[in-house]
C-alpha positions in Angstrom: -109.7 -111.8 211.2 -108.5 -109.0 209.0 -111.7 -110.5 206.6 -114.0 -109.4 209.3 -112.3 -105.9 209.8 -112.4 -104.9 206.3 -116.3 -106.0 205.9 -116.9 -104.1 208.9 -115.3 -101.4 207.9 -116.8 -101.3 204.4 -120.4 -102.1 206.4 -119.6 -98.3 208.4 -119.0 -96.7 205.5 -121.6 -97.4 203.3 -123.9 -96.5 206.5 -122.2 -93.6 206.6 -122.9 -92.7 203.2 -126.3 -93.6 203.1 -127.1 -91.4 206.0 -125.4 -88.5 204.7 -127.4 -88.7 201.5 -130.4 -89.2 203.1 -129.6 -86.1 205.5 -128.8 -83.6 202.6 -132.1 -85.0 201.0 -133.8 -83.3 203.7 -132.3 -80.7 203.9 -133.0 -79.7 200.6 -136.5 -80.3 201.3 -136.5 -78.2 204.5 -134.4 -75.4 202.3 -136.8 -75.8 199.9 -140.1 -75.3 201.6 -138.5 -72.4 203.6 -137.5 -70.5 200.2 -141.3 -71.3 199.4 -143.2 -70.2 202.5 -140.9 -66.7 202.6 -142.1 -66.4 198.9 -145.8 -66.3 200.1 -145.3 -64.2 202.5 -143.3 -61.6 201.1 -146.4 -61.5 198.2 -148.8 -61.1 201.0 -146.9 -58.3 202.2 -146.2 -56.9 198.7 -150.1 -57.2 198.2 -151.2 -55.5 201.3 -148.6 -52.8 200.9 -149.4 -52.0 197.3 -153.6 -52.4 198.8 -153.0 -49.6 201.6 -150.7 -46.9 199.2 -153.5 -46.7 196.6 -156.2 -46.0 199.0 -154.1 -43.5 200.6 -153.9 -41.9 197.5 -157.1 -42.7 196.6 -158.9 -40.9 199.9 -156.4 -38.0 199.5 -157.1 -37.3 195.3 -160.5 -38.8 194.4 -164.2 -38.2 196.0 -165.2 -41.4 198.2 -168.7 -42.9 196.8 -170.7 -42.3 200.1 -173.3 -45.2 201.1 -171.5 -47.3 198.9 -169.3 -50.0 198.6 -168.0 -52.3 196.2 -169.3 -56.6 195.7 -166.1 -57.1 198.1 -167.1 -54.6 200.8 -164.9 -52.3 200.5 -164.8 -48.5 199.5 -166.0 -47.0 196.5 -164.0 -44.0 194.5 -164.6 -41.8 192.4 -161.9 -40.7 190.0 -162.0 -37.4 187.7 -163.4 -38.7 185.1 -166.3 -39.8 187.1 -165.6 -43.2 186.6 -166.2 -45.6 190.3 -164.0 -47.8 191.1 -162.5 -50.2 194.2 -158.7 -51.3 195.1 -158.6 -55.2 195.8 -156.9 -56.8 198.0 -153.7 -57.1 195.6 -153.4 -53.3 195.2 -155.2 -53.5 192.0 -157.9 -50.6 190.3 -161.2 -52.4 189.9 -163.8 -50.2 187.5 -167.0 -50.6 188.1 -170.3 -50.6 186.4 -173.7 -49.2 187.7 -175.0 -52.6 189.2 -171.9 -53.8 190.9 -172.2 -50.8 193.0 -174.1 -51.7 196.4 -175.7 -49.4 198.9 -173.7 -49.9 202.7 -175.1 -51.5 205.3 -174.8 -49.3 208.9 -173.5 -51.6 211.5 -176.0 -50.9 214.8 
């Protein structure tokens, strides 16, 4: 009898420990991809904030290229030194030469 106790006992407690392994194993996964996806996101909201202070300053202290636009579509600029130029969609200056500058399309 006390043979079949301690087996049974030993039986609960290495399903116990298996289960609680197997639970923080998952949790660490579910930490893990949480701590990844907020990573993204803050980047995408780092990127889109860094995108919309340069044009601000860009509309406010250079001449906008009008009729133009940039191979992405967006807004062409014109600094001082009469060099054109775009902001990507990371925030970043983008020069640009003579043929990468195309005329815009009026939407009807």
């Amino acid at each position: 009898m006390k043979k079949r106790i301690i087996i049974g006992l030993f039986a609960l407690v290495s399903i116990l420990a298996v289960s609680n392994v197997n639970a923080q194993s998952k949790l660490k996964k579910a930490v893990d991809n949480t701590g990844k996806a907020i990573g993204k996101t803050a980047d995408k909201v780092g990127d889109k904030s860094a995108e919309l202070a340069k044009k601000g300053v860009s509309k406010v202290g250079d001449k906008t290229y009008k009729g133009k636009v940039a191979p992405d579509g967006s807004d062409v600029y014109i600094d001082k030194k009469d060099k054109k130029y775009y902001i990507n969609k990371e925030g970043k200056t983008i020069y640009l030469k003579a043929s990468q500058i195309k005329n815009k399309v009026e939407k009807k």
